[in-house]
Wavefront OBJ file of the C-alpha trace (Angstrom):
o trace
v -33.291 171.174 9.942
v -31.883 170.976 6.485
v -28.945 173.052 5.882
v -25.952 172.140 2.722
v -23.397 173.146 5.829
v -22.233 171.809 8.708
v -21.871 174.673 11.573
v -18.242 174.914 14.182
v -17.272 177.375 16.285
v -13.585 178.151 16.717
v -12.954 178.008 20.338
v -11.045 181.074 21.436
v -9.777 181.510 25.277
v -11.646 185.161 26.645
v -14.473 184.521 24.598
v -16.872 183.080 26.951
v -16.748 179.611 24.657
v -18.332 177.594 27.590
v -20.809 179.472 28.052
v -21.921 179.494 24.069
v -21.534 175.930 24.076
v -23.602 175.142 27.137
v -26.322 177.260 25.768
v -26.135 175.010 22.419
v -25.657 171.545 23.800
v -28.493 172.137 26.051
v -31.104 172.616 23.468
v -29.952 170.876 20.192
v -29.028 167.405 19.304
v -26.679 166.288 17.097
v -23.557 168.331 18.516
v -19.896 167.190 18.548
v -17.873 169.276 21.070
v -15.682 167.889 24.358
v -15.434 171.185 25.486
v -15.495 171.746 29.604
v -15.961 167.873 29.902
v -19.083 167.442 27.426
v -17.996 164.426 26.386
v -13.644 163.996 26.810
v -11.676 164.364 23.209
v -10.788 160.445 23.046
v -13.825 159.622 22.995
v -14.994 162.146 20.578
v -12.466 161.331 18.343
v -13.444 157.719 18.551
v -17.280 158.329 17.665
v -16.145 160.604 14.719
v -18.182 163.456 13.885
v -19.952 162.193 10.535
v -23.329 162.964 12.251
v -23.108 166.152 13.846
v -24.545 169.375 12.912
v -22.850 171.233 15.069
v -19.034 171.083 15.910
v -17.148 173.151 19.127
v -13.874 172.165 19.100
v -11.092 173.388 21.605
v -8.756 172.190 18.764
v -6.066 174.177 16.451
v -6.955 175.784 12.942
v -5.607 172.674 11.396
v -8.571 170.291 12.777
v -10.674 172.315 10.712
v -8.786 172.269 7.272
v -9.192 168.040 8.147
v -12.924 168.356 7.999
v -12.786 170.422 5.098
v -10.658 168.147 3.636
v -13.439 165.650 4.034
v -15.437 167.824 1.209
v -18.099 168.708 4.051
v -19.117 172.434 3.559
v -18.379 174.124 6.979
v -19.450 177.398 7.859
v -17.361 178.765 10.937
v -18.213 180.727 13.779
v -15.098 182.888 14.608
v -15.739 184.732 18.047
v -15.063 188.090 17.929
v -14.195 190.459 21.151
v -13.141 193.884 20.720
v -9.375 193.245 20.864
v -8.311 195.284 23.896
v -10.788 193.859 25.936
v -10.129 190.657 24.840
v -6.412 191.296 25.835
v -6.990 192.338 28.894
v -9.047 189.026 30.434
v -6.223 187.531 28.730
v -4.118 189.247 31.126
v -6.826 188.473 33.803
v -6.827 184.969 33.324
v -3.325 184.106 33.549
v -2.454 181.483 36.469
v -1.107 184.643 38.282
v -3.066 187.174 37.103
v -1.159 189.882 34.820
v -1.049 193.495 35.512
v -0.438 194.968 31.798
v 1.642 197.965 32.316
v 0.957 200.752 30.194
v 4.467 202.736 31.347
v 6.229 200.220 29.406
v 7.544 201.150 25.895
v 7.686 198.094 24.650
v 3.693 197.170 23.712
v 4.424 193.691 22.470
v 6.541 192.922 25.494
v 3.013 193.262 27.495
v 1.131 191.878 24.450
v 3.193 188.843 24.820
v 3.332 188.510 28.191
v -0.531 188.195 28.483
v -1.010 186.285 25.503
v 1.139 183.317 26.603
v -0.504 180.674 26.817
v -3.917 181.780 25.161
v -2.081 182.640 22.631
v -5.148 182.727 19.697
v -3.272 182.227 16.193
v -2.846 178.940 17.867
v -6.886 178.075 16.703
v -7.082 180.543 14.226
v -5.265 180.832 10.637
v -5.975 183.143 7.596
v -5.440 180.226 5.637
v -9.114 178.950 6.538
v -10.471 181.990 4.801
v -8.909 180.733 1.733
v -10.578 176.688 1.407
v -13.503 176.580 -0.625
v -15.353 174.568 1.648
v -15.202 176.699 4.348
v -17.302 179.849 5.152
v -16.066 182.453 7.647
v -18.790 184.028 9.959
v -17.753 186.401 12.803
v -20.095 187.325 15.649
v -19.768 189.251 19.275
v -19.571 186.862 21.699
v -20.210 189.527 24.494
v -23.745 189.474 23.838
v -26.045 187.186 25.450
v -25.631 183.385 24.277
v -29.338 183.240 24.201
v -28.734 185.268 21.026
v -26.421 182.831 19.152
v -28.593 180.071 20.345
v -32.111 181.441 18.779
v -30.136 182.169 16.172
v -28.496 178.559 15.529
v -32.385 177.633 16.667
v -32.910 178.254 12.679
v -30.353 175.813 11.334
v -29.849 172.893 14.310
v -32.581 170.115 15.207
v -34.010 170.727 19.009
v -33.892 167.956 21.703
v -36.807 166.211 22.384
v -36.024 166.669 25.662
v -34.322 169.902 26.704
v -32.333 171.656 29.281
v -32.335 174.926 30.680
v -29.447 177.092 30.034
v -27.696 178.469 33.225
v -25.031 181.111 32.817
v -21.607 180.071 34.889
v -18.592 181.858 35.688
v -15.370 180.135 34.801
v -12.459 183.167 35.136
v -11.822 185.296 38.199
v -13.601 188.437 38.239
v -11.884 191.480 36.353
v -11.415 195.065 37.413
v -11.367 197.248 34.749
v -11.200 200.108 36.854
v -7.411 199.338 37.399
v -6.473 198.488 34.171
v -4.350 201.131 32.749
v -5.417 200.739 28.852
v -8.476 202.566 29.675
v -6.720 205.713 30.536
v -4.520 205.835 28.184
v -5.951 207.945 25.108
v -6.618 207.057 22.186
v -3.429 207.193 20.091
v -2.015 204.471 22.847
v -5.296 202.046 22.611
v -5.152 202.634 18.428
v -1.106 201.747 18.713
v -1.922 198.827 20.679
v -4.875 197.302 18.388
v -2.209 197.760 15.394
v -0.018 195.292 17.261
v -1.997 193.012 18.050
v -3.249 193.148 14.388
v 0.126 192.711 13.181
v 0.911 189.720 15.404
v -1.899 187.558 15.234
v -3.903 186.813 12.378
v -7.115 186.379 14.277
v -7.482 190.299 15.063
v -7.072 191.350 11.762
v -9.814 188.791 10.667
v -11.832 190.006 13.501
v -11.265 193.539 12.284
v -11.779 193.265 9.215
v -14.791 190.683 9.551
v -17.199 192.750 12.185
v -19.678 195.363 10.574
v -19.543 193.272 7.428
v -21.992 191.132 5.327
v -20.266 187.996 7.274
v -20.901 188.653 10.599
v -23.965 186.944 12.106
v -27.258 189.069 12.273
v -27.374 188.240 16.254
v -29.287 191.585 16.965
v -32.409 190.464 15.150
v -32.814 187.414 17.582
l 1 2 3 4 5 6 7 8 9 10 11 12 13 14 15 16 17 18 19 20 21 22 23 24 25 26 27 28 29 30 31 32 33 34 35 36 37 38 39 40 41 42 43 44 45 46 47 48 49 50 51 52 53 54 55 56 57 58 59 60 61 62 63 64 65 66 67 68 69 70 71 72 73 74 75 76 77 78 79 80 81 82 83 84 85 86 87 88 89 90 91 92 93 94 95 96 97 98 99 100 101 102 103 104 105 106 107 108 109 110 111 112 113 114 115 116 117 118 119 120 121 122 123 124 125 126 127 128 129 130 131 132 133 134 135 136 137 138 139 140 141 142 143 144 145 146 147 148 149 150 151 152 153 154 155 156 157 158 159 160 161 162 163 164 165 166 167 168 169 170 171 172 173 174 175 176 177 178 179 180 181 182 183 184 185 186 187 188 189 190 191 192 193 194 195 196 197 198 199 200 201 202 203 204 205 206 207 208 209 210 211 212 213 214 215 216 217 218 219 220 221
C-alpha cells in the first residue's frame, strides 16, 4: 500500500503491546519490531529498518526522534489506557505484585512505587509532538487488536502467506475487586489522575489526545 508515512507504535508496559504486535506481524509484511522475541534487537539493528512499513519498538522516545531525524515522515501510535487502570496493572505487574494503598496520604508515594520500573516517560516525551516529521495518533488499546489490525489493514501490505492471530496472556491475572481506587470516590480517583498528569508526560498526552481529531477511528473497523 502506498502511504507518504511510515507507521510505529510506542511500546508502553500495561498496554497489551504484545498482543497488538502479534496481531500485526502475523498478517503484514514489511514490519520491523523485536518485541517478545520477533526477531532479537541486535539483529534488528543490524538489518536497519529502511524497508519497513511498520515499526514496534520496545525502545525510548529518543529512537524515534533518530528516525525522524532521517527525514522519514512517521506517524506514531501512542497507546492510550485510561490512566488509573493503567496504574493499577502497573501495580499488578510488579515482580511482587503491589497492593496500592489508598489510606496513604502521600498519592505519589504509591504512584511511584508502582510505576518503578514501567516507568512510561521513559518511551514517551512531549518533545515528539513538537518534530515536524512526526505525527501523533492516540488509540485505546483495550479494545480488541483485531481492530487496530483492520485498521492498519488500510495502510500495510498483507503476507502472501498469513497467520492466524491467537490472543496470549503475558501478566498475572488482576483483581480489581480488591483494588482500593475503585472505592474511593471520585474526588480521590480525579486527585490521583492529576498526579499522574503532572508527573509523566505521557498521561497528559493521553488526556489531552483521546476524544480528539488524532485519535484513531478504531470503532469503525
Amino acid at each position: 500500500k502506498n502511504s507518504k508515512f511510515k507507521h510505529g507504535k510506542v511500546v508502553i508496559k500495561a498496554t497489551a503491546a504484545n498482543n497488538f504486535n502479534d496481531a500485526i506481524t502475523s498478517q503484514f509484511s514489511h514490519i520491523g519490531e523485536y518485541n517478545r522475541g520477533i526477531t532479537p534487537k541486535e539483529i534488528m539493528d543490524e538489518i536497519g529498518i529502511e524497508d519497513c512499513d511498520y515499526i514496534a519498538q520496545e525502545a525510548d522516545s529518543k529512537y524515534w526522534q533518530h528516525i525522524a531525524e532521517a527525514n522519514q515522515k512517521l506517524e506514531l501510535h501512542v497507546p492510550c489506557r485510561d490512566s488509573l487502570d493503567h496504574l493499577m496493572s502497573q501495580c499488578n505487574g510488579q515482580d511482587t505484585p503491589k497492593r496500592f494503598d489508598c489510606s496513604d496520604p502521600n498519592v505519589e508515594r504509591q504512584i511511584d512505587e508502582c510505576a518503578i520500573n514501567i516507568d512510561p516517560g521513559f518511551r514517551f516525551r512531549d518533545n515528539l509532538a513538537s518534530n515536524p516529521n512526526i505525527e501523533l495518533k492516540c488509540f485505546d488499546p483495550m479494545n480488541s487488536p483485531a481492530k487496530y489490525r483492520d485498521y492498519m489493514g488500510t495502510l500495510l501490505q498483507r503476507k502472501r502467506v498469513e497467520a492466524d492471530y491467537f490472543h496470549r496472556e503475558t501478566n498475572e491475572y488482576r483483581h480489581p475487586d480488591f483494588e482500593c481506587i475503585w472505592s474511593t470516590g471520585g474526588e480521590y480517583q480525579f486527585r490521583t489522575r492529576q498526579v499522574l498528569r503532572r508527573k509523566f508526560e505521557y498521561y497528559q498526552f493521553c488526556h489531552e489526545c483521546m476524544g480528539s481529531e488524532n485519535e484513531l477511528p478504531l470503532a469503525n473497523f
